[in-house]
N, C-alpha and C positions, 0 to 999 in steps of 0.2 A: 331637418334643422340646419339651417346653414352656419358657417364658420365664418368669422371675421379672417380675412384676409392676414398673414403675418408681416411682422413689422422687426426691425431689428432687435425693438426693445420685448420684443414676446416669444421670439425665433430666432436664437443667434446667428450672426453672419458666420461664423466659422462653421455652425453645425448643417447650413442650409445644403452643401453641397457632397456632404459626406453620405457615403450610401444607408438604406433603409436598414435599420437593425433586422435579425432575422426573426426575432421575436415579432413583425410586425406584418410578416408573409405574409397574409393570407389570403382567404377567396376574392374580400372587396379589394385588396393592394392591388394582385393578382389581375381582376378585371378593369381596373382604372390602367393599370399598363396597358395592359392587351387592346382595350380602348381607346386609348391616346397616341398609342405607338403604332398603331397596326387599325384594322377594322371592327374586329368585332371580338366577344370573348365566349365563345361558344364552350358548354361545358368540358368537352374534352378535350380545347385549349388549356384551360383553369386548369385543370387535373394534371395535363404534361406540367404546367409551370409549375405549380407549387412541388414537384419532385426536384425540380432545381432554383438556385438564386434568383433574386433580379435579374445579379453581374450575369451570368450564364442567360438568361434567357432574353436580354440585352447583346449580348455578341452572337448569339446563332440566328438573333431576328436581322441582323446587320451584317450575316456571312456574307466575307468577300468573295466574287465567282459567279454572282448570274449575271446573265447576259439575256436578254429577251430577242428571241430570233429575230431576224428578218426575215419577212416573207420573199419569195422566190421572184411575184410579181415586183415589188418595190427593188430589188437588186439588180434585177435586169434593166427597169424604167432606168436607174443610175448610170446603170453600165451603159446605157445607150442615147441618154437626155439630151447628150451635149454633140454630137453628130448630128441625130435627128433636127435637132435646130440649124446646124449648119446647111442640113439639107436644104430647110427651106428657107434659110435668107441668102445662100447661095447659088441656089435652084435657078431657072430659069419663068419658073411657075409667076404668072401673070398675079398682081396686088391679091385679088381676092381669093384664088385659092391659096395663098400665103396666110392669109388671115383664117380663115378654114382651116388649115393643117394646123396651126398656134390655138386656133377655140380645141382640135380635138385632143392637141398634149396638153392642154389645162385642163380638161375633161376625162382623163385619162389619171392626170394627178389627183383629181379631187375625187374620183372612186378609188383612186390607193389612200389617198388621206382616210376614205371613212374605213378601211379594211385593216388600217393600221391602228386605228381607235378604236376598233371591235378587239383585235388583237390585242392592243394592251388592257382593255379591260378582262379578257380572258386571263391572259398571263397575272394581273395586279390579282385577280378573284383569291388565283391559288392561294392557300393563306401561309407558305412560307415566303413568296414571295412580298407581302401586304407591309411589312414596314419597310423597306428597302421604296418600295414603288410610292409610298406613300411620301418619305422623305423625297423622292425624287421630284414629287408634287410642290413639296417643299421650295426646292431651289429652283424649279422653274417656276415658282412667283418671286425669285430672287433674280434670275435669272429670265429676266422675261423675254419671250420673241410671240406674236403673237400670228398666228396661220392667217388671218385676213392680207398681213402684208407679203409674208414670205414666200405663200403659194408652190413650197417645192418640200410636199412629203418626205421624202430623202434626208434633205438638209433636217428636218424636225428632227424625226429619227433617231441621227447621228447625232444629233444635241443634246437630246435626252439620254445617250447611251453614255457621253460623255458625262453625263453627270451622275447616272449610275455607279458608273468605274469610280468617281470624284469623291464620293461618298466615302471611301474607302481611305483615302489620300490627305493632304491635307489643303486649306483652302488656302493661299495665296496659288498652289500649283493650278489648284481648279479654275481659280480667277484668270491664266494664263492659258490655259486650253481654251477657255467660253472663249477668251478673246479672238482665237484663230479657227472658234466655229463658222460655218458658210454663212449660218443660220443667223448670227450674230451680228458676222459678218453687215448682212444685208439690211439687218435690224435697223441698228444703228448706223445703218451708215456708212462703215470704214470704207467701203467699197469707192467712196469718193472724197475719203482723204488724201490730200495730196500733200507737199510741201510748199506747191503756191497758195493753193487752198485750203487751209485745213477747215476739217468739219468736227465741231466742238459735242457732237451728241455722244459718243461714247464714250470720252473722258468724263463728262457731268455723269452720266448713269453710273459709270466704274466708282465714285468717287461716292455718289447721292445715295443712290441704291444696290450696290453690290458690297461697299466695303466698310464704309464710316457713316453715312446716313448725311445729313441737310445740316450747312450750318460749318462743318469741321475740314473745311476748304475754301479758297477761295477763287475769285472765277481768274486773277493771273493763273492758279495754279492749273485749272480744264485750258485755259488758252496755252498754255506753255505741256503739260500733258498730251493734247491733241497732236503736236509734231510731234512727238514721238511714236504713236498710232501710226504715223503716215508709211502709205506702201504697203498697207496691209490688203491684199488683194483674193478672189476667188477664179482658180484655174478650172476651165473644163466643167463650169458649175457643178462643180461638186468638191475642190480641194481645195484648202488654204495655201497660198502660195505668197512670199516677200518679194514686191518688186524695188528693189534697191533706188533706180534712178526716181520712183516717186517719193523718198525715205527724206527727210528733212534732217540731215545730218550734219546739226551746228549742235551748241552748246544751248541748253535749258534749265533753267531756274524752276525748280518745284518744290514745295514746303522747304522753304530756305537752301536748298542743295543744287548745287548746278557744278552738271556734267552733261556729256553727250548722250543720254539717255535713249535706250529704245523700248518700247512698250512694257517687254518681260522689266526691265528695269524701274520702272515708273509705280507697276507694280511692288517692287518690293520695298520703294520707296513710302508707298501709301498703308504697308502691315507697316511701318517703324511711327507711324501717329498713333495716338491712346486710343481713337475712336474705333481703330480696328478690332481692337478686344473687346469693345461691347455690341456692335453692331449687329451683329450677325447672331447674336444671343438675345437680344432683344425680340429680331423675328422668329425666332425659335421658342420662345415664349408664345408670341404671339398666338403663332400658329398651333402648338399644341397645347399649351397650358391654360392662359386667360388673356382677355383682351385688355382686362387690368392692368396698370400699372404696377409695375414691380419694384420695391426699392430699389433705387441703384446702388448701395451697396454688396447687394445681392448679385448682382449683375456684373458688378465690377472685380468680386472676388472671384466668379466664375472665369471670367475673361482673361486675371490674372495667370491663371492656371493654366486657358487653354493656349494663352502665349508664350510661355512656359515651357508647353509639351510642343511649339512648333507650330502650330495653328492647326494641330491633326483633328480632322472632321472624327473618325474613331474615338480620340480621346473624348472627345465634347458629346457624343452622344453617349454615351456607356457612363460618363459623368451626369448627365443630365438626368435620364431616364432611369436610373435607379438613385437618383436623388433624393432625401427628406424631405427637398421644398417642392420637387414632383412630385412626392404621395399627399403634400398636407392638404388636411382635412378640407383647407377652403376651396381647392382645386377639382374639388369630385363632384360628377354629376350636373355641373353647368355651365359644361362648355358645347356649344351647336357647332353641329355635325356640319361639312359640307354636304354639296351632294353627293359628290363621288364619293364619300363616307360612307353618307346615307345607304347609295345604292349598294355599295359592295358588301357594306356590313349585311344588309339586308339580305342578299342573296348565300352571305355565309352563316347568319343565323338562324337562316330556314336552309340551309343545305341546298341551294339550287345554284344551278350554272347561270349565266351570262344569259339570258335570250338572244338568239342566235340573227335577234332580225336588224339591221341597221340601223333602218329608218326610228322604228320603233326607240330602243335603247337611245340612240345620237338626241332624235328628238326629246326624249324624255329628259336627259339633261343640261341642254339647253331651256327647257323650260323650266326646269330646277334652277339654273341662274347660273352654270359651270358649264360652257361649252370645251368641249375638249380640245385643251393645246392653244384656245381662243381668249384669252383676258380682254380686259376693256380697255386695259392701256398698260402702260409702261410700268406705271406703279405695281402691278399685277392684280390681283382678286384683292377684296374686303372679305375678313374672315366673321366668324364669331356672328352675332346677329344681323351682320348686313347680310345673311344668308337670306331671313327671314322678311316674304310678303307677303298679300294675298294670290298673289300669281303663282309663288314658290311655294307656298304652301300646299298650294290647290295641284300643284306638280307631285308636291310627294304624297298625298294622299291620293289620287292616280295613280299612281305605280304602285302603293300596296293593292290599291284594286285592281289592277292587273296581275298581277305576282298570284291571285286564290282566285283569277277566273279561269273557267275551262277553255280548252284553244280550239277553237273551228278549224280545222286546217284547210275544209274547203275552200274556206272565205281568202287564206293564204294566195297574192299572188304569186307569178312562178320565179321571182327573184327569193321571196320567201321562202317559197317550198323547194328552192336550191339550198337555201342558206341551212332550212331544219334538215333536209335529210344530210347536209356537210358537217352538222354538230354533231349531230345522231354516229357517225359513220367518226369521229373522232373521241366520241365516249361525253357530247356531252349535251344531254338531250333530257335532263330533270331540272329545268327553268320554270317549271309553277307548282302551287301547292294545289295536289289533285286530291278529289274526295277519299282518295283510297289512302292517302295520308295521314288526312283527318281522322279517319276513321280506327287508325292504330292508335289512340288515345282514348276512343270508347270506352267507359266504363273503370278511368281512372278517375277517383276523388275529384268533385270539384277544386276543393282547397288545397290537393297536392297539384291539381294543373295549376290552377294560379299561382300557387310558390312558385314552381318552376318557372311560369313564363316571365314573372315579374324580378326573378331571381335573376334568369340569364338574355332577358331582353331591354330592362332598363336600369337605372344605377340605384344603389340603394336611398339615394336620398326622397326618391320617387315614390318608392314601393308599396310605404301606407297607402298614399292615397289613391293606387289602384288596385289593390289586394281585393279588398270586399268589393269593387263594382264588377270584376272580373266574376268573382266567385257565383256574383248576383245572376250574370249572362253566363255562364256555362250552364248552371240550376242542375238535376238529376245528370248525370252520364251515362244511364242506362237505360232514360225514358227516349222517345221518339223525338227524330233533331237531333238528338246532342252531336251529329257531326257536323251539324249546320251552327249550330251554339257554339262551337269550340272554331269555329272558324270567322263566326259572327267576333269572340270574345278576341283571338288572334289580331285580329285586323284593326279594332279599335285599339288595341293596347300599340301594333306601331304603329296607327295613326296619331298618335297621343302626343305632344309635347315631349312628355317624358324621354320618347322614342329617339326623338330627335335631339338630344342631349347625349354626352359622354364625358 
């Protein structure tokens, strides 16, 4: 049964932002968080939460202190990038072994790019790390730089890690780091802002897409913004560095205010507009709640608040995510999954590690419509049903039939059979559901398998209408098949639409 979306006059504006009464804890609240804030809500998730609050299980899902390693190969690549290049354009080496030695450090980076995206899906899988990582997915479609143009693993990396730590902080400072990322840097541009020249592309982004949205600037304000940016340069490809004599160091006029402005300035100039306090709630909406439209009252009370407390990203989630208007009724069960959702949930609601093979996984989510670290543009990903095609579709119902086929390892080549015996040897070597799986469900009730599966695999609004077709395909548990029946019933149910909702 669906709910009519709320409106001021059915849902107060004062009561939208107050947290969940505790009388309303329970398994469906419980898995709607777990859900929307993280990946998935596997029963002995549900069971830790409900022994504590929302509030509580909103600040340990957003404990500040992780850090996702760097690997040893990508810190040494860093430590050495910027030599190595000096080698060969200061070398003596004739035009085309110069070119030769540039194909094989681009070659070199784009096997650490895919080890780095194996890596972080290993690291996101963990499930204390899964709303931390997932917010982080967050701001870099706020935050966008997109790996076709930057081509320097490292600089991603350190982007991402900044926005990790950012999370914790609050967002005018965040806005101020992005700005002296390499990554960012190159993005947009700064890199050939000068004070003869300025280049207007990362004042229009700072302004459109990072802080106030389209509309609540004007383009004097990006022209006169832009020198200020100026001199913002990358040392040693790899470190932000000010170079002074490029810095356009006159006076500038920005939303009615003129002073000598430098970047970190122009920033704080741009949180003292109103559209700062909504903006950035808006895609936060967006991206986890509904693609709906949400009154702006709603929106503006929140904003009121989170400017208030300072513009602290902590504040605004722990407000958010254990909100009234984040449990209400019309929010549940029909918001689409991305891929990386998709994938990660999936792998934590059957218990299985990451497949250990690159190709394999990269490929798969790319054809899911989410390449990693890769948007289509500047705007970043379309969420909610632009997920959904017949291409995309036809991707994720592939990957459940991979996830319950048996693995040939023979067939595995020897980058492959490098990679399984490297998970193996790291403790994580249970990526498919094998028949001996299945087979520890034999001779449980049809109807108490399908409670569970429909209980802890799709949202309750789902659930009638897979209950009996479920019950129909398991049929006896104790006749011959039933672990082929229960794996037949498994696969349809995430194949299912349903599946693909939270």
């Amino acid at each position: 049964m669906s709910h009519p979306a709320p409106t001021p006059q059915t849902f107060l504006v004062e009561d939208a932002w107050k947290p969940l009464p505790g009388g309303h804890w329970r398994i469906d609240t419980a898995q709607h968080l777990l859900r929307r804030m993280s990946f998935s809500a596997t029963p002995e998730a549900v069971t830790a939460a409900l022994r504590k609050s929302p509030r509580q299980c909103v600040q340990e899902a957003f404990q500040p202190g992780a850090v996702m390693p760097k690997s040893e190969a990508l810190t040494e690549f860093e430590a050495t990038v910027h030599q190595r290049h000096r080698d060969i354009y200061q070398g003596d080496a004739d035009f085309e072994t110069k070119r030769q030695l540039r194909g094989e450090l681009r070659k070199e980076d784009d096997e650490l790019f895919q080890e780095y995206a194996m890596d972080w899906f290993y690291y996101a899988r963990v499930a204390d790390h899964s709303a931390c990582e997932k917010y982080v997915l967050f701001l870099q479609d706020i935050f966008v730089v997109e790996r076709s143009k930057i081509r320097e693993s490292y600089a991603l990396f350190n982007m991402q890690q900044t926005l990790r730590a950012g999370i914790h902080g609050d967002y005018p400072e965040l806005c101020k780091q992005i700005s002296k990322e390499p990554a960012m840097l190159k993005y947009l541009d700064l890199v050939d802002n000068t004070a003869r020249k300025p280049n207007e592309n990362f004042a229009r982004e700072l302004f459109e897409l990072f802080i106030l949205g389209e509309g609540n600037y004007t383009e004097a304000d990006i022209k006169e913004a832009s020198r200020a940016f100026t001199g913002y340069r990358i040392r040693n490809r790899t470190e932000f560095f000010f170079q002074k004599n490029l810095h356009d160091n006159t006076r500038k006029t920005i939303f009615g205010e003129t002073g000598n402005w430098d970047g970190d300035e122009v920033i704080d100039l741009t949180f003292k507009q109103p559209a700062a306090q909504t903006f950035l709630i808006r895609e936060l909406i967006k991206f986890y709640l509904t693609e709906e439209a949400v009154p702006e009252a709603y929106i503006e009370a929140l904003g009121q608040q989170w400017a208030d407390h300072g513009y602290s990203l902590a504040y605004l989630n722990e407000t958010f995510f254990q909100s009234r208007l984040f449990f209400h009724p019309a929010y549940r069960g029909n918001f689409v999954k991305s891929p990386t959702h998709f994938y990660l949930g999936l792998c934590q609601d059957l218990r299985l590690d990451v497949a250990p093979f690159q190709s394999r996984v990269l490929r798969s989510m790319t054809t899911m419509g989410q390449s990693f670290y890769d948007p289509p543009n500047a705007r970043g990903w379309l969420y909610g049903e632009h997920w959904i095609n017949s291409t995309t579709i036809s991707g994720r119902r592939q990957l459940v039939d991979y996830l319950f086929a048996p693995l040939n390892e023979k067939k595995l080549n020897g980058n492959e059979q490098r990679d399984l015996e490297a998970a193996r040897k790291a403790g994580r070597g249970n990526f498919l559901v094998t028949e001996e799986r299945l087979k520890q469900v034999i001779g449980t009730a049809a109807e108490d398998l399908a409670d569970h599966f429909t209980t802890y695999f799709i949202t309750a609004p789902s659930r009638p209408a897979y209950s009996q077709a479920l019950k129909e395909i398991l049929g006896d548990t104790h006749s011959k098949g039933a672990a082929q029946r229960v794996r037949y019933a498994m696969i349809a149910l995430l194949q299912s639409p349903a599946y693909n909702l939270c």
